[in-house]
TORLO-592885 format. One record per residue: x, z, y of N, C-alpha, C in turn. Coordinates in steps of 0.001 Angstrom, whole numbers, padded with zeros to 6 digits, always signed. Layout:
N
XZYXZYXZY...
//
This chain:
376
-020295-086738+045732-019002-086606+045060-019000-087466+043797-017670-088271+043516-017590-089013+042722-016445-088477+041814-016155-089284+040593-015327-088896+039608-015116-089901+038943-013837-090959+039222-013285-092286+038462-012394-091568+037391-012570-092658+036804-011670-092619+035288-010750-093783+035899-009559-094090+035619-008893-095207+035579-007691-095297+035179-007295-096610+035075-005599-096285+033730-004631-095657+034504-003789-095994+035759-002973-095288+035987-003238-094877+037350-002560-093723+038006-002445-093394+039367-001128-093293+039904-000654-093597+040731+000323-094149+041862+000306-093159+042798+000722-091314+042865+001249-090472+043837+002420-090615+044390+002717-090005+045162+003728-089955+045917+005116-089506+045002+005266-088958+043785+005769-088648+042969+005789-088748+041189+004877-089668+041145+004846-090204+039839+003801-090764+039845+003414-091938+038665+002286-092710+037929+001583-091862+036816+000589-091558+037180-000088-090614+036047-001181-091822+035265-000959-091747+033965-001188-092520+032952-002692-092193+032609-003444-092628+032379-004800-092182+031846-005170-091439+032987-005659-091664+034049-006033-090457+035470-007551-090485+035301-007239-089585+036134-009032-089668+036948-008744-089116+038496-009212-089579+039228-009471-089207+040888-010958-088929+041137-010770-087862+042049-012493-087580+042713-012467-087325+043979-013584-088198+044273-013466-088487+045812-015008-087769+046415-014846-087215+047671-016012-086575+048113-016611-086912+049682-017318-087768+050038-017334-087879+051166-016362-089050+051324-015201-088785+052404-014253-090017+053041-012929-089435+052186-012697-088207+051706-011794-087655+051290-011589-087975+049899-010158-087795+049058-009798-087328+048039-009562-085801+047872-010512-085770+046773-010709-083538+046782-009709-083525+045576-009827-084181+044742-009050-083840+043348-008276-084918+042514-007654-084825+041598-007116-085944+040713-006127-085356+039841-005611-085830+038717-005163-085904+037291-004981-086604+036266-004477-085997+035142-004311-086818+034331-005871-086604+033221-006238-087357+032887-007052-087381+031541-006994-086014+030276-005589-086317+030278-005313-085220+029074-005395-084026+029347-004930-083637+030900-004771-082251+031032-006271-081815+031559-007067-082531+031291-008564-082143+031582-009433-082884+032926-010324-082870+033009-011418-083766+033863-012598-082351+034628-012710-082851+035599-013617-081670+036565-014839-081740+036218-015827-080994+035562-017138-080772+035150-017829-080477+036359-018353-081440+037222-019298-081204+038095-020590-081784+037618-021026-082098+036434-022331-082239+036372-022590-083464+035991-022010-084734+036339-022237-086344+036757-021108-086714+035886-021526-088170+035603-020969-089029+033971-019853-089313+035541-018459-089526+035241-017508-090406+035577-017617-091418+035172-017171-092339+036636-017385-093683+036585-015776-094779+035851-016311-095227+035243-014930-095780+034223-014540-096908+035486-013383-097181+036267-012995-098196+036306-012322-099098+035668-011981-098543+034501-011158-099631+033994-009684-099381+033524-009022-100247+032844-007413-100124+032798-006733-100728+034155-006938-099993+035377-006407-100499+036705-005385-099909+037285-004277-100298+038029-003690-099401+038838-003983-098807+040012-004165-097564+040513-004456-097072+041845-003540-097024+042476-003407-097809+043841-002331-097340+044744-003099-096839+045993-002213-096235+046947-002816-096041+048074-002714-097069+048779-004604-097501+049957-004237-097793+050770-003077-098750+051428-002881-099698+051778-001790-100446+052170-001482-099730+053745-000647-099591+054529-000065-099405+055678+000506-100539+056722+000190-101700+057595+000710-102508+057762+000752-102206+059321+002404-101786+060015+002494-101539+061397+002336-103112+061992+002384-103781+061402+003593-105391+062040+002501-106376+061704+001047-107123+062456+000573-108357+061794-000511-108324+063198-000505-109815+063089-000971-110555+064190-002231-111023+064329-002632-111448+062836-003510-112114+062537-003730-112830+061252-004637-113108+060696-005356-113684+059353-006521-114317+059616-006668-114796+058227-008231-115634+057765-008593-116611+059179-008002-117030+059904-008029-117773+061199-008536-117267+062031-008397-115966+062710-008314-115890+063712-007294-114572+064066-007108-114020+065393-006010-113228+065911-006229-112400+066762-005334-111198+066703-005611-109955+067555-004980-110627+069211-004534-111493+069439-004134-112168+070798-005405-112760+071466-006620-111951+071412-007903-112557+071833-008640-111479+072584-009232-111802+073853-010028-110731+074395-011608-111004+073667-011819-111574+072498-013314-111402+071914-013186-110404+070585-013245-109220+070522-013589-107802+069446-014222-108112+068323-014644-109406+068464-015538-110002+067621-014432-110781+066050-013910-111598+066787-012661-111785+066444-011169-111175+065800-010960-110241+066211-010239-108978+066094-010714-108494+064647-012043-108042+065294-012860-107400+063592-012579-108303+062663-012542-109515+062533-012395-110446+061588-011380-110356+060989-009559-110475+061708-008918-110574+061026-008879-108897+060735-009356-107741+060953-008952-106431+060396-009751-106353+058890-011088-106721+059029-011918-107454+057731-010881-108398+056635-010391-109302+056946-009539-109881+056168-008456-109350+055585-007680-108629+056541-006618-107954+055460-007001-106349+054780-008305-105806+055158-008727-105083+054604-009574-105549+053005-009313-106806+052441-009587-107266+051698-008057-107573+050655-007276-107546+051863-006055-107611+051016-005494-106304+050410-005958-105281+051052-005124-103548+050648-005679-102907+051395-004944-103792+052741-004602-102914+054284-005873-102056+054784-005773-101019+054490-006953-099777+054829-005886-099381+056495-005316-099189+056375-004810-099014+057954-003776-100102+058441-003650-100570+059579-003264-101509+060117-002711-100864+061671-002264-101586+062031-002038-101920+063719-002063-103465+064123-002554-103591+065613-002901-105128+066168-001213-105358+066931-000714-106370+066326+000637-106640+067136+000082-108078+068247+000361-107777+069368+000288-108842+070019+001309-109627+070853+001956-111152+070801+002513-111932+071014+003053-112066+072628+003977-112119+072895+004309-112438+074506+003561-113367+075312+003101-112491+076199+001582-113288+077467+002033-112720+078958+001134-113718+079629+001409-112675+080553+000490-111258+080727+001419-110408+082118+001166-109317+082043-000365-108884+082110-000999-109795+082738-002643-109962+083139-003147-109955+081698-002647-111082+081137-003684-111117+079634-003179-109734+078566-002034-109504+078445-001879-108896+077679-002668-107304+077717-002758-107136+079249-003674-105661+079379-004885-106085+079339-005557-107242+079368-007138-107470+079114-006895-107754+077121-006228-107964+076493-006171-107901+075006-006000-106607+074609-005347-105621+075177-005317-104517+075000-006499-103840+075248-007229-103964+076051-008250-103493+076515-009304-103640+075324-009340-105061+075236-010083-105666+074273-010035-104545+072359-008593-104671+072118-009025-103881+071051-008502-102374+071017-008681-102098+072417-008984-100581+072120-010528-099678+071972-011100-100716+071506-012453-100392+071324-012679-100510+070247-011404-101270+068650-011289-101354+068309-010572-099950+067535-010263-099435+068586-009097-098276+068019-010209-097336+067857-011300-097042+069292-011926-096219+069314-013047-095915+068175-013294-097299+067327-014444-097043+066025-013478-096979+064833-012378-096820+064905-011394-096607+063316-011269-097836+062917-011417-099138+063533-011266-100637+062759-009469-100687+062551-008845-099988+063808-007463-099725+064075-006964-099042+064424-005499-098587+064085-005253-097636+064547-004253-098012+066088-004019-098647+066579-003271-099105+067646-003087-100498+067661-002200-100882+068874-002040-102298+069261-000145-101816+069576+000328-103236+069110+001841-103136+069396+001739-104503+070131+002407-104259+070983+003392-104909+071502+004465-105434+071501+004656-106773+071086+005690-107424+070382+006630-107912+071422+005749-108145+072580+006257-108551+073468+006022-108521+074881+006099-108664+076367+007404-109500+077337+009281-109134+076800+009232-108002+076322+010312-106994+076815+011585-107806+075993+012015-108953+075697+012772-109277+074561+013727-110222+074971+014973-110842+074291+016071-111402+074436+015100-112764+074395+015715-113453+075315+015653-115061+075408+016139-115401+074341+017480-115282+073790+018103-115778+073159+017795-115437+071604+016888-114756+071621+016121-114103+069988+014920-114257+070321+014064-115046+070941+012915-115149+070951+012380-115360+070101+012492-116441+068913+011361-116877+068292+010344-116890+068523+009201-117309+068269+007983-118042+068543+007127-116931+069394+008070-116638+070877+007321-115920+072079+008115-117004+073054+006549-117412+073683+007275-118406+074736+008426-117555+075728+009420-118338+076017+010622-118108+076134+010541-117939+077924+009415-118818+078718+008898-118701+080087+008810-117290+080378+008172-116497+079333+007216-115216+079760+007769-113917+079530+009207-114432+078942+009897-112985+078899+010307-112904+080092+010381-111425+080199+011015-110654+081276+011452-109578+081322+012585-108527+082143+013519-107622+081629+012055-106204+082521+012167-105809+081349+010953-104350+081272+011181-103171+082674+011066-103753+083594+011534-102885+084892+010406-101921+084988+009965-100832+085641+008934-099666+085237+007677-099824+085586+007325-100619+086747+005701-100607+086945+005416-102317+086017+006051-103026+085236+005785-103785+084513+005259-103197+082870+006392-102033+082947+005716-101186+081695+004797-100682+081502+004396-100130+082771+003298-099006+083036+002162-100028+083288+002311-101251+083758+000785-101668+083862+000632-102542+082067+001261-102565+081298+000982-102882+079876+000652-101685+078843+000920-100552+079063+000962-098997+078408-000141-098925+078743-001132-097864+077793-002580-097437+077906-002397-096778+076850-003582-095610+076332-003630-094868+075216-003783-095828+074114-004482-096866+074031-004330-097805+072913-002909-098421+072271-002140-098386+073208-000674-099386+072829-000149-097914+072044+000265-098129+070753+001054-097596+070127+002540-097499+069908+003124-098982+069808+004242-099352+069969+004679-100419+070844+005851-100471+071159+006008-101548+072235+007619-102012+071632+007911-103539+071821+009351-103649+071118+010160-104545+072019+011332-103759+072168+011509-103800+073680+013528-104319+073104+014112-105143+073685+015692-105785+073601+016262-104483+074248+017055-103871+073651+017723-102875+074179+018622-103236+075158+019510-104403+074796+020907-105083+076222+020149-105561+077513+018781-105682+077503+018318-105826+078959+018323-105212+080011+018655-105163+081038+018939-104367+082045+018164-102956+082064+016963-102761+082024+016177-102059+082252+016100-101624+081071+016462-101854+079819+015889-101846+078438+016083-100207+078232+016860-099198+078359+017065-098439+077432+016256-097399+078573+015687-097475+079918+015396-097210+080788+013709-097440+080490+013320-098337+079949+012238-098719+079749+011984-097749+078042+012874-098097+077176+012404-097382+075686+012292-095991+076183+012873-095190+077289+012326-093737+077176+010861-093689+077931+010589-094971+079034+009624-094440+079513+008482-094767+078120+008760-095956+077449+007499-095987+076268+007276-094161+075352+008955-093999+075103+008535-092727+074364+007583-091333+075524+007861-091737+076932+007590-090178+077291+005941-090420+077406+005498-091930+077208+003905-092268+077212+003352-091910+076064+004309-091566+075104+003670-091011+073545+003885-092198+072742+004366-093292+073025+004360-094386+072046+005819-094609+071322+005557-095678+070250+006836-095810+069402+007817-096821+070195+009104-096487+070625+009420-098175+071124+010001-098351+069588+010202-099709+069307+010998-100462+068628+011882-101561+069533+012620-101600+068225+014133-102717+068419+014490-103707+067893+014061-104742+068726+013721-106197+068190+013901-107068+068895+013810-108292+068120+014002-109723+069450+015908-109204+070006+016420-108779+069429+018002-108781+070702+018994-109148+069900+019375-109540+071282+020941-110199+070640+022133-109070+071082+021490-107789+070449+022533-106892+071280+023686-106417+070366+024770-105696+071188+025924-105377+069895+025696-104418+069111+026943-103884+068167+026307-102685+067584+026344-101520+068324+026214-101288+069540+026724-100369+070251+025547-100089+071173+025274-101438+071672+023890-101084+072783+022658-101163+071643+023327-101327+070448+021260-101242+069278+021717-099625+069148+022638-099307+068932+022628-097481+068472+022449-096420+070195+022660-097318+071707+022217-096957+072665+020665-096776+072209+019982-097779+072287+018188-098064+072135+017897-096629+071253+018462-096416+070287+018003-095289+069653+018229-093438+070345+019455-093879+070310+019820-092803+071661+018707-092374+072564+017639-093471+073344+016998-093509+074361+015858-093019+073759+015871-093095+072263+014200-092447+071668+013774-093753+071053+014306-094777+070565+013598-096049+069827+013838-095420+068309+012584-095686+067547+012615-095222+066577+012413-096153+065257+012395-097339+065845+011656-098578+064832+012845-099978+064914+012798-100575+063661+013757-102060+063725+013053-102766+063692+012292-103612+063996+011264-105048+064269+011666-105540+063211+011093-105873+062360+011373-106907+061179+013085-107077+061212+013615-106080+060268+014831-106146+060294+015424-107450+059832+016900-108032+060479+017316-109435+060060+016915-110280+061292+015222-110448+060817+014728-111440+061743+014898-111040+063432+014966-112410+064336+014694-112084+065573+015881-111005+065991+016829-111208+065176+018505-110314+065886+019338-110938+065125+020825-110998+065967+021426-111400+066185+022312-111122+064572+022855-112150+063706+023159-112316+062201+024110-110650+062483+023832-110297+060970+025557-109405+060379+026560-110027+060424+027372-109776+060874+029087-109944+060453+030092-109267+059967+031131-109125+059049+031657-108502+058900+032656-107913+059602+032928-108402+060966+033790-108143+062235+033056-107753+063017+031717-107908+062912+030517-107843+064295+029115-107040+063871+028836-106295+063078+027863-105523+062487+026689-105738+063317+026734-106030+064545+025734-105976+065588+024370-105371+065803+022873-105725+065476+021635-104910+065669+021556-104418+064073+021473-105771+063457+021363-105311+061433+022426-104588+061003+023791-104050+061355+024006-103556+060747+024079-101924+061770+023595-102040+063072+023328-100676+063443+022237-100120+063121+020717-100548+062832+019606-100434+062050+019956-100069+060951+020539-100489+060315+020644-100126+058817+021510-098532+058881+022617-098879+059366+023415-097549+059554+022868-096481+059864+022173-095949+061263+020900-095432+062286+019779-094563+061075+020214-093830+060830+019242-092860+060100+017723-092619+060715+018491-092820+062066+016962-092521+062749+015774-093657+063183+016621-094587+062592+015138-095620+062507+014850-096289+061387+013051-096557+061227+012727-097003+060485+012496-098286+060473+012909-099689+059747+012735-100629+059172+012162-101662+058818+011753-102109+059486+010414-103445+059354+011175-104045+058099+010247-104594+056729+010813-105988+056324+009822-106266+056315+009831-107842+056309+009093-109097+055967+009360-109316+054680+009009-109140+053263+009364-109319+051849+008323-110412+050964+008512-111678+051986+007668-112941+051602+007876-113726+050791+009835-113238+050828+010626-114511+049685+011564-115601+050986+010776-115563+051934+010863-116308+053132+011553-116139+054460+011008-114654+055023+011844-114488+056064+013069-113987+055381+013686-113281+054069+014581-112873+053849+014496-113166+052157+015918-113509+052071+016114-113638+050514+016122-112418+049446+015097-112173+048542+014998-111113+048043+016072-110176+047964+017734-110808+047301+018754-109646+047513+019125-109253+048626+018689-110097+049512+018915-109268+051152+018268-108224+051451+017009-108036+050350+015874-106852+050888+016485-105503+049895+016840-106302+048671+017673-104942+047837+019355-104772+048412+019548-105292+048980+020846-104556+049925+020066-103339+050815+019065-104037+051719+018727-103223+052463+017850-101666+052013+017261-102122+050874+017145-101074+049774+017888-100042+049166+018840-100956+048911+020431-099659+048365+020990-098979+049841+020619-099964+051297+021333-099092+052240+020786-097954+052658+019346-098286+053248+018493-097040+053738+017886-096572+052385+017374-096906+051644+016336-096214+050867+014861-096191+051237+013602-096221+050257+012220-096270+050477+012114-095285+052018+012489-094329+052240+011640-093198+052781+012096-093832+054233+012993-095025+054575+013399-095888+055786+012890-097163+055974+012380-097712+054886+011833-098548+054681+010198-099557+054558+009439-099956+055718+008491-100205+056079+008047-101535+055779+007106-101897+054598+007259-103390+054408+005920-103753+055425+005968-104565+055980+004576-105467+057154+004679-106615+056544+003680-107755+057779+003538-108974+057200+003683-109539+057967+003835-109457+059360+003905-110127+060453+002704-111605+060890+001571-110820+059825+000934-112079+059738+000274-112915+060718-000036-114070+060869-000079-114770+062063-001990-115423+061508-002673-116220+062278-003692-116710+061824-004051-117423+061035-002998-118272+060449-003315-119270+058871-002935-118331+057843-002920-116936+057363-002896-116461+056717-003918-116248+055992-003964-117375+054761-005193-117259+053837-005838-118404+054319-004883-119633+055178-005951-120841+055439-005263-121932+054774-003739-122089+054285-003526-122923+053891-002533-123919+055205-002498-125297+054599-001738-125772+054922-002144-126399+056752-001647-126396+057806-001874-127342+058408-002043-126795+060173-002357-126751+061221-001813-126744+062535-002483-125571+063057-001571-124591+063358-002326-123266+064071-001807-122794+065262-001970-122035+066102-001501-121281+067544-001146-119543+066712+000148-119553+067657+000576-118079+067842+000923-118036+069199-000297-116887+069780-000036-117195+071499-000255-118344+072032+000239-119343+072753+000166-120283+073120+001081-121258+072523+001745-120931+071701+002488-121447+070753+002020-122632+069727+002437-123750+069201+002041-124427+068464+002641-124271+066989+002136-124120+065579+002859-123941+064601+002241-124760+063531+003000-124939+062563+002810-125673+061648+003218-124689+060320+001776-124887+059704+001675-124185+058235+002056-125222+056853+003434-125380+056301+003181-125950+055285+004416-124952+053929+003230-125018+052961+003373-124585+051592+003853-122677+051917+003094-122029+052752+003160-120628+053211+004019-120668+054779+005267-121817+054684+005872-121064+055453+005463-121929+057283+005445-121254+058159+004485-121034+059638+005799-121169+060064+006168-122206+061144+007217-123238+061967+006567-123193+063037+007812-123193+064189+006884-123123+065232+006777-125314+065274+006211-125814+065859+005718-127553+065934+007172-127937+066753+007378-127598+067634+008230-128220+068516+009886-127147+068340+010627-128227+068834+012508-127645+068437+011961-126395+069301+012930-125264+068354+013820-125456+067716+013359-124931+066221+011768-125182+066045+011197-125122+064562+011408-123670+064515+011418-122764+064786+011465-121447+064871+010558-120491+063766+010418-119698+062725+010171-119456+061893+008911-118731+062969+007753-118776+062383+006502-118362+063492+005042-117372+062937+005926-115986+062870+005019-114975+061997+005121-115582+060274+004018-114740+059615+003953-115226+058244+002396-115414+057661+002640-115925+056499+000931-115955+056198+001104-114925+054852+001518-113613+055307+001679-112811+053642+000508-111747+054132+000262-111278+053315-000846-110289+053136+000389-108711+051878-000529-107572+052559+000514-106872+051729+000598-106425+050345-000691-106885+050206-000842-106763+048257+000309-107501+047748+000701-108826+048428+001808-109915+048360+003131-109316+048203+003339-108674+049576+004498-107586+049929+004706-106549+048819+003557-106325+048531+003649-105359+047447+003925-105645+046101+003725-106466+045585+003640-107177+044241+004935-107942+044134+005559-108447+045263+007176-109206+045268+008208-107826+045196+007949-106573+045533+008827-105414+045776+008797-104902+044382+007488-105376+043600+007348-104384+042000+007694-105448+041124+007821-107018+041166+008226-108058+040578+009953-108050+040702+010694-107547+041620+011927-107481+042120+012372-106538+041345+011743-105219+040653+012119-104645+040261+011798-103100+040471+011508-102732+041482+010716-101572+042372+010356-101135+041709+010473-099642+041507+009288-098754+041003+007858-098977+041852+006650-098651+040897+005094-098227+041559+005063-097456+042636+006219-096502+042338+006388-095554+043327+007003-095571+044187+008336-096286+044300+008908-096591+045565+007771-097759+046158+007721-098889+045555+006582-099771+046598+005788-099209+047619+005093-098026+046559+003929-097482+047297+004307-096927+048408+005651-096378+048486+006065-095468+049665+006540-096322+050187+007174-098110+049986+007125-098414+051446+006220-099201+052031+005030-099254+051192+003574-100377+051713+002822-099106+052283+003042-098181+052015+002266-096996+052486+002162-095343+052874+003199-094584+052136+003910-093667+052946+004258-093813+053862+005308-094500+053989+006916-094303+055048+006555-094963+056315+005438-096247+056378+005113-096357+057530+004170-095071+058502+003161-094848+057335+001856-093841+058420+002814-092740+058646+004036-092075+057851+004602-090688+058225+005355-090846+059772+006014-092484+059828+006659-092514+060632+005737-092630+061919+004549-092840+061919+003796-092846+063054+002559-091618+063345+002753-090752+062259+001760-089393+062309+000994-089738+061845+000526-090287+060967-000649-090933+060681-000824-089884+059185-000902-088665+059229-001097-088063+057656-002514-087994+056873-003133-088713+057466-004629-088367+057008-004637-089845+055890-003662-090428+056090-003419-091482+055030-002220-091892+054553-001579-093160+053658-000844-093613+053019-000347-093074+052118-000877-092260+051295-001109-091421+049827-001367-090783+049336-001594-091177+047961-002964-090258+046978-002549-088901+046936-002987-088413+047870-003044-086781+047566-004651-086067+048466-004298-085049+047689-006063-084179+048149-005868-084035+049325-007147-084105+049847-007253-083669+051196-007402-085265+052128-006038-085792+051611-006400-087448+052371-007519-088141+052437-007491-089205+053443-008843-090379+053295-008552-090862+052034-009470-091341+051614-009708-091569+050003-009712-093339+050537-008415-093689+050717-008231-095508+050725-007269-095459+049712-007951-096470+048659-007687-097177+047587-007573-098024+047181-006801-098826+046506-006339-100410+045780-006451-100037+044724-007466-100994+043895-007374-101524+042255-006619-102437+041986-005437-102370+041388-004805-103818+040733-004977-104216+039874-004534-105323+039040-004569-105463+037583-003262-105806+036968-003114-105769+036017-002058-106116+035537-000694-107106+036413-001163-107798+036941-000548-108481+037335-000709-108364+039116-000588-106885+039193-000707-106165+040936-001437-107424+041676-002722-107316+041169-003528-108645+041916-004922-107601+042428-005118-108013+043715-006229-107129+043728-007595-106865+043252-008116-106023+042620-009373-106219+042253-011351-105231+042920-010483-104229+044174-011248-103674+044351-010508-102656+045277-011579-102761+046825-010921-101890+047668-011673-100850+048033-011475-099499+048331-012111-098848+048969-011514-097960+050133-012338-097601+051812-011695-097087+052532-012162-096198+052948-011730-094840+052928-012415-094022+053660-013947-093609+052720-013669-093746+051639-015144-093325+050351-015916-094485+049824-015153-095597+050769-016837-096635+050720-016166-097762+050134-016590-098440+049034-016115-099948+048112-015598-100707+049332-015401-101643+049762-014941-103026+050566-016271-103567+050090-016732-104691+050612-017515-105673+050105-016426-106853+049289
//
């Protein structure tokens, strides 16, 4: 059992100024403020510093980092990029994987559910076959196909968590109940559907917006269509991408004033040059081009192709924008794990896994720990 000192703490309900947290094992047993007293178990508390504690990062939505990608049947690989953004925050994650065919995509699945099975992850999503041609973005456009039932069922396994599926496809709303009656999340993404068949998808049990904006069909003020039935839709929660890039910051505080934090899920959608810099990478079989952050797909129609953000990033553009500590935290890390059952994490309270972010002043990271144990 341990006992930090550190400048502030980041609960689910306020920033406590002067704290201390004590962690026992993988758990958080206790925590407070300084003033109102410190737990006498015997042992000097360890000073971290004037730092901020947040919880844990939460990231449903990312592909890949540090060069390499969860679109790989080598585990070896996989571990790498979960290593990498566990350097960025991300104490829990999910593996999103790219439109393949049906063969590869259940041998990638396969692949990191062995991944799921040692805690490196908590699931694999599925980004894709199930999606609009016409909203594809950087999923080859060959390999979609409309989600008819033994196509579902041979991609579904206890590992697939979520699956994100075009609601106007024939089969689509037919397909989102069979994902829910398998226990998984569908989401609603990739479509060019109206506002009528995106509030069907939910109807059917879809509970998630795929990187809201992106990959659906624009707002209008005559035509509200997927973004403005997502937004409306109480009952689903919210992907953003908050890079600066896929969406213009006041587009993310609209979507802020519409749903509110507790709807709101920031990811990264990150792809494999995340954290490599400038210059030629694969998403899927895809060709992309990395310059100055932002990931293109190489060939027309230049298609915007994942991101290279990490969520300390996500996090630090939401508290630079203006965000409370506390709303951030609830949407880099509450509001996703609640929406997927995940309570054994995404905030500082007793009893939880004890995953932690040190920031500094300038929400930069300085020190991770998951589950009791530092990061290297």
């Amino acid at each position: 059992m341990t006992t930090y000192r550190v400048g502030r703490l980041v609960t689910p309900d306020d920033v406590l100024e002067a704290a201390w947290i004590q962690v026992v094992d993988q758990d958080i047993l206790a925590y407070g403020r300084r003033s109102d007293g410190m737990p006498a178990d015997g042992k000097r508390p360890e000073d971290l510093g004037d730092v901020t504690v947040v919880p844990g990062f939460v990231d449903i939505h990312t592909h890949g980092g540090g060069g390499s990608s969860y679109s790989t049947t080598d585990p070896e690989e996989a571990r790498k990029v979960a290593a990498f953004h566990a350097k960025h925050g991300t104490t829990t994650t999910m593996a999103s994987l790219v439109t393949g065919p049906l063969d590869l995509l259940v041998s990638q699945t396969a692949c990191l559910a062995d991944l799921v099975t040692d805690g490196i992850i908590n699931g694999v999503h599925l980004e894709g076959p199930f999606l609009s041609e016409a909203r594809c973005g950087a999923h080859e456009p060959t390999l979609l196909r409309d989600p008819v039932a033994d196509d579902v069922a041979k991609v579904l396994s206890d590992a697939v968590r979520m699956v994100t599926i075009a609601p106007e496809l024939e089969h689509g709303l037919d397909a989102i109940r069979q994902v829910v009656d398998a226990g998984a999340v569908a989401a609603l993404g990739h479509t060019d559907a109206t506002y009528e068949q995106m509030i069907a998808g939910a109807d059917a049990g879809a509970t998630v917006a795929t990187h809201l904006f992106n990959g659906m069909r624009p707002f209008h003020h005559r035509d509200p269509g997927p973004v403005g039935a997502a937004i409306n839709d109480e009952r689903l929660l919210l992907e953003v991408i908050n890079d600066g890039l896929h969406l213009d910051p006041q587009v993310v505080r609209v979507a802020l004033a519409a749903a509110g934090v507790h709807r709101i899920a920031l990811i990264t959608d990150a792809m494999e040059a995340t954290g490599m810099g400038n210059g030629s990478y694969k998403i899927g079989n895809l060709e992309v081009d990395v310059k100055d952050g932002l990931a293109t797909l190489a060939k027309p129609p230049h298609s915007i192709a994942g991101s290279t953000l990490t969520m300390d990033v996500a996090f630090r553009n939401a508290v630079k924008a203006g965000t409370s500590l506390v709303d951030a935290s609830r949407m880099a890390s509450t509001t996703p794990a609640q929406a997927f059952g995940w309570y054994d994490v995404g905030a500082i309270e007793t009893g939880r896994r004890a995953d932690l972010v040190l920031l500094d002043d300038e929400y930069t990271v300085q020190k991770v720990m998951r589950a009791g144990a530092w990061l290297d």
